[in-house]
C-alpha positions as CSV (number, residue, x, y, z in Angstrom):
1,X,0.0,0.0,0.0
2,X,2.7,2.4,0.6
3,X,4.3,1.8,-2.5
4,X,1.2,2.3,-4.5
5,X,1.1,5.7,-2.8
6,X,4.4,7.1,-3.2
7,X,4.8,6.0,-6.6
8,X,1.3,7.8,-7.0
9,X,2.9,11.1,-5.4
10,X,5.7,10.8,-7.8
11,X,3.3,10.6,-10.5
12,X,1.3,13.5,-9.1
13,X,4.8,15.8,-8.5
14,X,6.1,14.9,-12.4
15,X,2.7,15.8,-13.6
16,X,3.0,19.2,-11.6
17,X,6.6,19.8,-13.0
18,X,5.3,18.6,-16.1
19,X,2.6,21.0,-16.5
20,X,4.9,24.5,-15.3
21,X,7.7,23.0,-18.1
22,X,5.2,23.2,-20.8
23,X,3.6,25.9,-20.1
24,X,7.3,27.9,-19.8
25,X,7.7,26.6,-23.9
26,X,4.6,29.2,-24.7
27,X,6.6,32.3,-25.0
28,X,8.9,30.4,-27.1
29,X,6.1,29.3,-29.4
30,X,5.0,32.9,-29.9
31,X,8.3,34.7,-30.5
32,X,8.8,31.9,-33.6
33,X,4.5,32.2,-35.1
34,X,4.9,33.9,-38.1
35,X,1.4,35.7,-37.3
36,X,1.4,38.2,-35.0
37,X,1.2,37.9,-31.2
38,X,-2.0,38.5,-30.8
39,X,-3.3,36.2,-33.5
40,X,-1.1,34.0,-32.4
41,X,-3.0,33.4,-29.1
42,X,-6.2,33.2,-30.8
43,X,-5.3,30.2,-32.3
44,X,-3.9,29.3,-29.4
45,X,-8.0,29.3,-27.9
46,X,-9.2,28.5,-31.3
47,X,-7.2,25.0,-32.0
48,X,-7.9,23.8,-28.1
49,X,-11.7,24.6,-27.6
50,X,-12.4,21.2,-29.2
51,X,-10.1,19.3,-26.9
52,X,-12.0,21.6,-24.1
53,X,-15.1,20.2,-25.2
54,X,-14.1,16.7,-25.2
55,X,-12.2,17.2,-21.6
56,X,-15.1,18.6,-20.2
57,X,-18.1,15.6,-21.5
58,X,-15.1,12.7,-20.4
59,X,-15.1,14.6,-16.8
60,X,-18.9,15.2,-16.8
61,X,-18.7,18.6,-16.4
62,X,-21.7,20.7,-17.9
63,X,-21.4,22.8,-20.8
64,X,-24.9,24.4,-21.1
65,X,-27.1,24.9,-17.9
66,X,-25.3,27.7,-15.6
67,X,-27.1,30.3,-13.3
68,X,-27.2,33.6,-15.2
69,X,-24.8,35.0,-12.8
70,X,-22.3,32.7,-13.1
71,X,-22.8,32.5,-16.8
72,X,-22.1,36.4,-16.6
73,X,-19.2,36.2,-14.2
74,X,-17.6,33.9,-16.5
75,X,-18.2,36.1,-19.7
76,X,-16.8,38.8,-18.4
77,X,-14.3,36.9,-17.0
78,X,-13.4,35.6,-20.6
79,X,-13.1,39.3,-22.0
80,X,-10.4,39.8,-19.2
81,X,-8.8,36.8,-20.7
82,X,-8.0,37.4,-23.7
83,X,-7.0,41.2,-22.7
84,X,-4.8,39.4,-20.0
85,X,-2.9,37.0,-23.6
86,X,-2.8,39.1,-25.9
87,X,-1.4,41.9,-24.1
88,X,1.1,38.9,-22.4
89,X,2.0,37.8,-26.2
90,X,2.4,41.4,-27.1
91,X,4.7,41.6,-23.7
92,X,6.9,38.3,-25.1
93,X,7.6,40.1,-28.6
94,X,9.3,43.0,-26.7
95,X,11.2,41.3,-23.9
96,X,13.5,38.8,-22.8
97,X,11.7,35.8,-22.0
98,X,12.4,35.1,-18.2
99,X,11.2,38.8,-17.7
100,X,8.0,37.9,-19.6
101,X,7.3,34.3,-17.8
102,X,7.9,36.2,-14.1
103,X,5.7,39.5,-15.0
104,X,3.1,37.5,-16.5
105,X,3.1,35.6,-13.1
106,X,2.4,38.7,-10.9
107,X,-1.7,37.7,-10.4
108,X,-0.3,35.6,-7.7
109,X,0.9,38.6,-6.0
110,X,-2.3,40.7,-6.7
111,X,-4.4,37.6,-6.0
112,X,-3.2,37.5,-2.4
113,X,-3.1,41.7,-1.9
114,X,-7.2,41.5,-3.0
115,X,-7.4,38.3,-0.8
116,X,-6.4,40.7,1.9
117,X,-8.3,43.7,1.4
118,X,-11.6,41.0,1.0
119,X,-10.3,39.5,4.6
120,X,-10.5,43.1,5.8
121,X,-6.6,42.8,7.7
122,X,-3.2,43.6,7.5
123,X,-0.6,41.4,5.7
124,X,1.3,38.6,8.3
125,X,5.1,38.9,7.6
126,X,5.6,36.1,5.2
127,X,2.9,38.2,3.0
128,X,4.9,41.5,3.6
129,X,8.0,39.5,2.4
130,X,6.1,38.4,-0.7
131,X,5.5,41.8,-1.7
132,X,9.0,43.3,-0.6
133,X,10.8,41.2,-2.7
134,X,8.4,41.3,-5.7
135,X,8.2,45.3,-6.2
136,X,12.4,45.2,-5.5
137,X,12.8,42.7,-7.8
138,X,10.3,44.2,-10.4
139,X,11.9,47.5,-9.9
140,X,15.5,45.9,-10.7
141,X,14.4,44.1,-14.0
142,X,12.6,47.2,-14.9
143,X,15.4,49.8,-14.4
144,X,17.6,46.6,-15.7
145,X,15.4,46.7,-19.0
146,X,15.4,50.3,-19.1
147,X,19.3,50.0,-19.7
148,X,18.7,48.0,-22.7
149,X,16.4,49.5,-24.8
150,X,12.9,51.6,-24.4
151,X,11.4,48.9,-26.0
152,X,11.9,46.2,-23.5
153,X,10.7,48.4,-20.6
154,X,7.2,48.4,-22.7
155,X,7.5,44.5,-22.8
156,X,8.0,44.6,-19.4
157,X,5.3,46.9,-18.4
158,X,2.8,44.4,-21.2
159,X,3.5,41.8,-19.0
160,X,3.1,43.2,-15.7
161,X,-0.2,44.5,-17.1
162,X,-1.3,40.9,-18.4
163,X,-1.0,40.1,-14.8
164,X,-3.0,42.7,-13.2
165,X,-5.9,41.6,-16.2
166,X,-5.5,38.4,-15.2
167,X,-6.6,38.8,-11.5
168,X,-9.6,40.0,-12.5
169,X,-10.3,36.6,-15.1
170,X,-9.6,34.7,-12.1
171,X,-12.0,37.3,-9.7
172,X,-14.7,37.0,-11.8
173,X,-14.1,33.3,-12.9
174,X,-14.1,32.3,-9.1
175,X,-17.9,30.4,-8.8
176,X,-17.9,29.3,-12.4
177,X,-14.9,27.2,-11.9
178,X,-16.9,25.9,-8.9
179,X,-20.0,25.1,-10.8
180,X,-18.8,24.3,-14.1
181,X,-15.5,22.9,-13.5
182,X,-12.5,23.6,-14.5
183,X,-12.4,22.1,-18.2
184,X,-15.9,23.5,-19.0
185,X,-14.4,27.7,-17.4
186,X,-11.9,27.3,-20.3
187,X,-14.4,26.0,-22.8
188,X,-16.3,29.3,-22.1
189,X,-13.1,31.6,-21.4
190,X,-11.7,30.4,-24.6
191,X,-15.0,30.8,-26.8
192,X,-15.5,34.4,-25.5
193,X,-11.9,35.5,-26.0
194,X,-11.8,34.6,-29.2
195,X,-13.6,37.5,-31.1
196,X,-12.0,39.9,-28.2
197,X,-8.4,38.5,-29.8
198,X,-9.4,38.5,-33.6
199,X,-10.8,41.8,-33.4
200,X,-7.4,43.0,-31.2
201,X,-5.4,41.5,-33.7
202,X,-7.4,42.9,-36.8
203,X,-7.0,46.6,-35.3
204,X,-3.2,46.2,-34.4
205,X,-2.6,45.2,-38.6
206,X,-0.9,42.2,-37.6
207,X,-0.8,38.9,-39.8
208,X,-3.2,36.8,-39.2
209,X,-3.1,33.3,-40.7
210,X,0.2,31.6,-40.2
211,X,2.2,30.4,-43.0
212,X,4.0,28.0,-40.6
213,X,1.4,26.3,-38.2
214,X,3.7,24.0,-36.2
215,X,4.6,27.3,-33.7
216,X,0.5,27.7,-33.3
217,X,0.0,24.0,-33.3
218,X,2.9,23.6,-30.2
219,X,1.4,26.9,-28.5
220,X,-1.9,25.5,-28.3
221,X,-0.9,21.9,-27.3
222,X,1.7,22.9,-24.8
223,X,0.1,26.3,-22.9
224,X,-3.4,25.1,-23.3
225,X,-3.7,21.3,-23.5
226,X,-0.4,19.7,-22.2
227,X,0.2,22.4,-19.5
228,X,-3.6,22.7,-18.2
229,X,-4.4,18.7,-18.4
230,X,-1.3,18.1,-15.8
231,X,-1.8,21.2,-13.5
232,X,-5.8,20.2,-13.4
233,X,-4.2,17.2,-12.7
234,X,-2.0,17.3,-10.5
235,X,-2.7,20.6,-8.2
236,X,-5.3,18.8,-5.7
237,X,-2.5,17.0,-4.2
238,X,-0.1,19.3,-2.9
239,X,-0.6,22.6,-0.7
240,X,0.4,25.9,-2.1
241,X,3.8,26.3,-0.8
242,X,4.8,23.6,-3.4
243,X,2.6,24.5,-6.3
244,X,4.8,28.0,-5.7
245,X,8.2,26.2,-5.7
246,X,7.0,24.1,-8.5
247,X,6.5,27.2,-9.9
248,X,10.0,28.4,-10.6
249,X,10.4,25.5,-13.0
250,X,8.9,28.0,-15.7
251,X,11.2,31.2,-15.2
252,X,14.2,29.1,-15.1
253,X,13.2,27.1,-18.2
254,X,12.3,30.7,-19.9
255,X,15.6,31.8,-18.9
256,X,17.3,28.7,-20.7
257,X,15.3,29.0,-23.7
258,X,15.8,32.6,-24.0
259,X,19.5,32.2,-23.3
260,X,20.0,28.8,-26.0
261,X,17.7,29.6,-29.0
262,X,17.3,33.8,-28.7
263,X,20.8,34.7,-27.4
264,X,19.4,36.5,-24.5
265,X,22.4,36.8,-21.6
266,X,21.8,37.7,-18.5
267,X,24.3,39.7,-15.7
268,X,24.4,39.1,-12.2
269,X,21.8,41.7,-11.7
270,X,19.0,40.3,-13.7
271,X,19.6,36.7,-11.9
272,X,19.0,38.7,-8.5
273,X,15.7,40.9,-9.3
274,X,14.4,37.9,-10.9
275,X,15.2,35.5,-8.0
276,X,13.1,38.0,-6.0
277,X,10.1,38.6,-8.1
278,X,10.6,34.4,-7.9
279,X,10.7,34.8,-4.1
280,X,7.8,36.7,-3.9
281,X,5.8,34.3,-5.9
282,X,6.4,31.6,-4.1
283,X,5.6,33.4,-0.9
284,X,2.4,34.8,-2.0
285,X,1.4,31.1,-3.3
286,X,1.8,29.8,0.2
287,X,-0.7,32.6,1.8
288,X,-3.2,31.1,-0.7
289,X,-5.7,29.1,0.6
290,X,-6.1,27.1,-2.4
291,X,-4.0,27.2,-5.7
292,X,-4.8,29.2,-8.2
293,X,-3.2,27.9,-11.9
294,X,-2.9,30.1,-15.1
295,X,-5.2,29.3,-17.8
């Protein structure tokens, strides 16, 4: 018996690695689309809603039926979305990647500052660590940035805003992942964001229909499919202090990817401010009551 359940923890941790790995190949995946960023993520939705749909009938979760109000919540929640990728995908264009996987991780850090303000108190240290060492981390990678070019402070500041849109998708999303489950949220969030992320796309004059679909393909598998299937998987087993370390798998693969295939180097510096935005992740993933993963 208790080799049947360590082997099935072992299972359980490789699929939670598993999931934060392939999900740190998205940025990747849009940097080498031949569409644009934006349009990029919509077929990113577009090419996994049917996989969504299948997901959701094998795990009997309902795709019609909702209260109003939660069919509302997770509308709107859908809108914030696809604001939240394709200004993330916009973010990954402009940056280096590790910046871009970090930044677009800040809703954990404005996840647990709302979680406060709901509980009506003041932060408990390990919370006042969390945000110490994100906003002096941030602040280094963004002065850091600044150094390099204009440009990658704007990726930066794309990515830091596709966090603060995604607190709100998770916000509003909230009782719709409790009633519809989690398969059937990203049916819905995927079906509403896609005419948000065409019409983005269309208004930005970027390119729309790849020439070269295996970067789409791979963004849509990985981020959506791969990445989601393990961390639906795998996060009910394991409290949030190790979701958060497991976390760090995707800056430091970002960091090698950007490093190997983009050239991007990075000085002592960089490794510090983004070992403290890391910090502070993890920290604020441990004052969460449950984990919250990135759809």
């Amino acid at each position: 018996m208790g080799t049947t359940a360590g082997g099935s923890r072992a299972w359980h941790f490789a699929a939670l690695l598993g999931g934060n790995a392939a999900l740190a190949l998205g940025p990747m995946w849009v940097r080498l689309a031949d569409s644009g960023p934006v349009s990029a993520g919509f077929w990113r939705l577009a090419l996994a809603i049917p996989f969504f749909v299948l997901l959701a009938r094998m795990n009997r979760q309902p795709l019609t039926g909702a209260p109003r109000g939660v069919l509302l919540g997770v509308l709107a929640g859908g809108v914030f979305f696809a604001l939240d990728l394709s200004s993330w995908h916009l973010g990954i264009e402009l940056t280096r990647l590790g910046n871009a996987t970090l930044f677009g991780n800040a809703g954990s850090i404005l996840i647990a500052a709302w979680g406060l303000i709901a509980l009506r108190r003041m932060p408990r240290t390990p919370e006042w660590l969390a945000f110490a060492a994100a906003i002096v981390g941030a602040a280094i990678l963004l002065g850091r940035s600044l150094q390099i070019d204009h440009t990658t402070l704007i990726g930066d500041l794309l990515c830091l805003l596709a966090g603060f849109l995604y607190t709100f998708y998770i916000l509003l999303a909230q009782r719709g992942r409790a009633v519809l489950g989690s398969w059937a949220l990203l049916f819905w969030s995927s079906l509403v964001g896609l005419p948000v992320m065409a019409g983005f796309a269309l208004a930005l004059g970027e390119p729309f229909w790849p020439t070269n679909w295996t970067p789409v393909i791979a963004l849509a598998f990985t981020s959506q499919l791969i990445g989601q299937g393990l961390l639906v998987y795998a996060l009910r087993h394991f409290p949030p202090l190790v979701i958060g370390l497991a976390l760090l798998t995707q800056p430091t693969i970002a960091v090698t990817v950007g490093w190997i295939w983009f050239g991007e180097v990075l000085g002592a510096l960089d490794l510090f401010g983004m070992a403290l935005v890391a910090a502070g992740l993890v920290l604020a993933r441990s004052s969460e009551p449950r984990a919250v993963d990135r759809d």
